[in-house]
N, C-alpha and C positions, 0 to 999 in steps of 0.2 A: 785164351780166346773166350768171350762173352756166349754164354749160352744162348740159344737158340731158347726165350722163356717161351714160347709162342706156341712151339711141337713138343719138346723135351718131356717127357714123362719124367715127375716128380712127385713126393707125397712131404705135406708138414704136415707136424704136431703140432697140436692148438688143445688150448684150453678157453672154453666161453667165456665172453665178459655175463652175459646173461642166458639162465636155463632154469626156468618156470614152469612149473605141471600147475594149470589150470581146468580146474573141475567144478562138477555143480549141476543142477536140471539146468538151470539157468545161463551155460558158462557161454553155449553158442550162440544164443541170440546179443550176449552183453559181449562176447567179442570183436561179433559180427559189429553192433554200431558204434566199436573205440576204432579199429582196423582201418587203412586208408582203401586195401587191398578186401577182395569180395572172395570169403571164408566159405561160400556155399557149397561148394566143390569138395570139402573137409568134412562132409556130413556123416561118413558111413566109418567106424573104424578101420584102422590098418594094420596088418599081423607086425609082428617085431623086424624090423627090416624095412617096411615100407617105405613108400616114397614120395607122398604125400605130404608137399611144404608150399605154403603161400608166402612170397616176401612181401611187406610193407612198413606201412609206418607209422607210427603215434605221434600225433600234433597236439598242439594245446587250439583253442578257442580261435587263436587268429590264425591258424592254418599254418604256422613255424613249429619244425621238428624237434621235438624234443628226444625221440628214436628210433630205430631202425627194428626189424626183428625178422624172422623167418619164424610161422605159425602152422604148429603139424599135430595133426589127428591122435590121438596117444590110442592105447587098445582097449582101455576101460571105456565104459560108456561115461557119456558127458565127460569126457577128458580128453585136454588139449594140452602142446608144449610151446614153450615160445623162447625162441634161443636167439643169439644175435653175437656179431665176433666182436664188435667194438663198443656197444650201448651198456650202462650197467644194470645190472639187474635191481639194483635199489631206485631204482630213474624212470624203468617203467613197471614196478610193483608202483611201485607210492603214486604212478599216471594212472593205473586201472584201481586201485585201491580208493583213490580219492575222488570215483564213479560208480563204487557200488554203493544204493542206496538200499532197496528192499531184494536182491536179486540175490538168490541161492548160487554163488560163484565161492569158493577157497581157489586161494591165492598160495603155493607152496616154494618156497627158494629151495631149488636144487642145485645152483651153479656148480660149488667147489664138489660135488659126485660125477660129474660127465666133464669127459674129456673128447676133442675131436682130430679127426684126420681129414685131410686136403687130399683128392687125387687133382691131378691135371697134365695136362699134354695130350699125350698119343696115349691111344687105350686105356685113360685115363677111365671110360664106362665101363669096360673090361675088369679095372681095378675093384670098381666101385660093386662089380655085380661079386665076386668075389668074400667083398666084406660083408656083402649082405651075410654072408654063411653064417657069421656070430653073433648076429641080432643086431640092433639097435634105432637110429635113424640113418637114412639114408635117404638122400637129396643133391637137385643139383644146387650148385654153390652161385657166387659172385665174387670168387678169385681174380677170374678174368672172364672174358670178351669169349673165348674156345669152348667152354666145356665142363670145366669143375664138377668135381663130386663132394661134398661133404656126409663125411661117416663120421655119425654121433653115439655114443655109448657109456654106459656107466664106467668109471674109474676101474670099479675093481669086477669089472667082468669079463674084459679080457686085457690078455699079457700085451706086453711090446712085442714079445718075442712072437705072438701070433698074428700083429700085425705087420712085420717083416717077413715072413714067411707069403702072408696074402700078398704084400707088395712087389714081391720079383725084386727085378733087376731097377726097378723106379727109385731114383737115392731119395733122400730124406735134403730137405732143404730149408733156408733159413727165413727170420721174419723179415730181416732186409733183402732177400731176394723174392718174397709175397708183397713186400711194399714196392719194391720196383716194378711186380708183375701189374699189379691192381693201378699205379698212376700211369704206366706206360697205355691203361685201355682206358682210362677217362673214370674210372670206377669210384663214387667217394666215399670215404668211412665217415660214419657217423659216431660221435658228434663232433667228431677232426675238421672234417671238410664241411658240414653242415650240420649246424647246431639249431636252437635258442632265437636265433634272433632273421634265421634264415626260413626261405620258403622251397617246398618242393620242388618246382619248377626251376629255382637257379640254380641246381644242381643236373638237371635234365631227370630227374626221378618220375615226372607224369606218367611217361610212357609203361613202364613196369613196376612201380609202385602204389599206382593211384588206379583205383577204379570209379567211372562217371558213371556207373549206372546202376550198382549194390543200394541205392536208397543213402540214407543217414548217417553218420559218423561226426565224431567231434573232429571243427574244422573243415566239415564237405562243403559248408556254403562259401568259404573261401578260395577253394578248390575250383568249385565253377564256374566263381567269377574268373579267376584267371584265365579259366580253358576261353569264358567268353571274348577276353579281351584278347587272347591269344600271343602274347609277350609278355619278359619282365626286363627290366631294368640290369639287373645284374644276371651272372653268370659265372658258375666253376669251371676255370678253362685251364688245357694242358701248358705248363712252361716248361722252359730251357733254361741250365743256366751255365757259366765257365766254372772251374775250377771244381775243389770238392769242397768248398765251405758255402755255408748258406746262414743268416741270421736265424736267431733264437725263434720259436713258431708259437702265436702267427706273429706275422712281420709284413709291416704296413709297405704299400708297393704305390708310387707315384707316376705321375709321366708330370714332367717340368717340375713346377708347383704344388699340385694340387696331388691330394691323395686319391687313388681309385678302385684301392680293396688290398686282400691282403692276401701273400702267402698260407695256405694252409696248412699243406702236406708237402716235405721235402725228401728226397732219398738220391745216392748216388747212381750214376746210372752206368757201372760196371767200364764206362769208358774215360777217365776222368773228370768228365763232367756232373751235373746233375738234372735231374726233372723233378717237377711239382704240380701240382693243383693251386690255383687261385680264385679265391671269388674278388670277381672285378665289374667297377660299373661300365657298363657299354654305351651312356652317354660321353666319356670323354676319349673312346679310345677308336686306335684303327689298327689295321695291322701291322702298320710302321712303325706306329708306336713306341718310345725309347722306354722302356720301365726300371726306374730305379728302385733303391730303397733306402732313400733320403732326398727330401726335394731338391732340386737342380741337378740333380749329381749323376754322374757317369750312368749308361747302361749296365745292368747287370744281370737281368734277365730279358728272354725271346718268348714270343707267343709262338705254339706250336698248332692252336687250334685257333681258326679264324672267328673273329667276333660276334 
């Protein structure tokens, strides 16, 4: 019988794609105007345990993501961290590196030292107040749509054995049941779902990614023009599809003819079927839409989220 991902108290193990201690007299103000997200709130440190995270995101010049991060207070003075599950940490060192020009900022790779843990479900804060006990970082996450906790801490500072013990009776669960949880709420990884050549908004990220009123950032001016114009063109939208096979990713998606974006993110969805993420244009589609993945050809996937 398929889990209940929605309530069910569970915890994964993770390890970051990216984990940066960024320091400097200089480090707040130069984060402040890379950040799509307003860091001002980050001003005062936070004891070990805190809880203190900003999520946002690093564009280049035309206002396209190049990545994603969660940005937290660290407890030295002028010290900040900057972590992310999917973006690598060599992607946005060499984005904020190739930004300092006379600015008192070090830039330090920490990745492969911290290791993280996922609560979610039911008493999933409960969990989370719990680990506080052993230091580290502590935040909420973007697992899913409920609730998430993310506990961050160095490798070798605490055991498994002592975070099973904090965990109770919440099992341990896997990557393919975090990627069914995260496509199942519309959530997208960067830079899976949105890369390079993508804009904030076709993803739906404005809303809790982006701040209109922090002043300056590489890319703000392209930020406002959208908010001005108030749509885009394309769109990350949820699919369906039969069977448990899905083409190699990403994988171009038509209706009739003509191409209209592509598969991003696929995963089974514990029923024999599966779900996905797609970025699709929404000049040729409706919700009847037949979506193939080959021109003319059979249905093979459903829209689950209207256009």
């Amino acid at each position: 019988m398929p889990i209940n991902i929605s309530t069910s108290p569970a915890i994964f193990r993770w390890r970051p794609a990216c984990w940066l201690r960024v320091s400097g007299d200089d480090a707040a103000n130069f984060l402040q105007g890379q950040f799509t997200n307003d860091l001002r709130g980050l001003t005062s440190p936070v004891p070990s345990g805190g809880s203190g995270a900003v999520y946002g995101l690093w564009l280049t010049l035309k206002g396209k993501v190049l990545a994603d991060s969660f940005v937290m207070r660290g407890t030295g003075a002028n010290e900040f961290w900057i972590g992310s599950y999917f973006s690598p940490a060599a992607v946005i060192r060499a984005r904020l590196e190739g930004h300092i020009i006379a600015d008192d900022v070090i830039i330090e790779e920490q990745t492969t030292d911290w290791q993280g843990i996922s609560a979610m479900g039911a008493d999933a804060s409960l969990f989370a107040e719990r680990m506080r006990l052993v230091g580290g970082f502590l935040f909420p996450g973007r697992r899913d749509r409920t609730g998430s906790f993310e506990f961050v801490f160095p490798v070798a500072s605490v055991e498994m054995s002592e975070v099973a013990d904090l965990a109770g009776a919440a099992p341990p669960v896997n990557a393919e049941f975090m990627e069914r949880r995260r496509i199942t709420d519309g959530i997208p990884a960067i830079p899976a779902d949105v890369g390079p050549a993508d804009l904030p908004n076709e993803a739906g990220l404005e809303a809790e990614a982006i701040s209109y009123t922090k002043g300056c950032y590489l890319g703000q001016e392209v930020m406002a023009r959208l908010k001005s114009m108030g749509q885009v063109r394309r769109r990350l939208l949820r699919v369906k599809g039969e069977g448990g096979n899905w083409p190699v990713l990403p994988a171009a998606v038509y209706v009739g003819g003509r191409q209209v974006g592509e598969l991003r993110s696929a995963v089974g969805d514990g029923a024999g079927g599966w779900i996905g993420l797609a970025m699709l244009s929404l000049l040729h589609l409706t919700p009847e839409a037949a979506l193939t993945f080959a021109p003319n050809a059979p249905a093979a996937l459903q829209l689950t989220d209207t256009p």
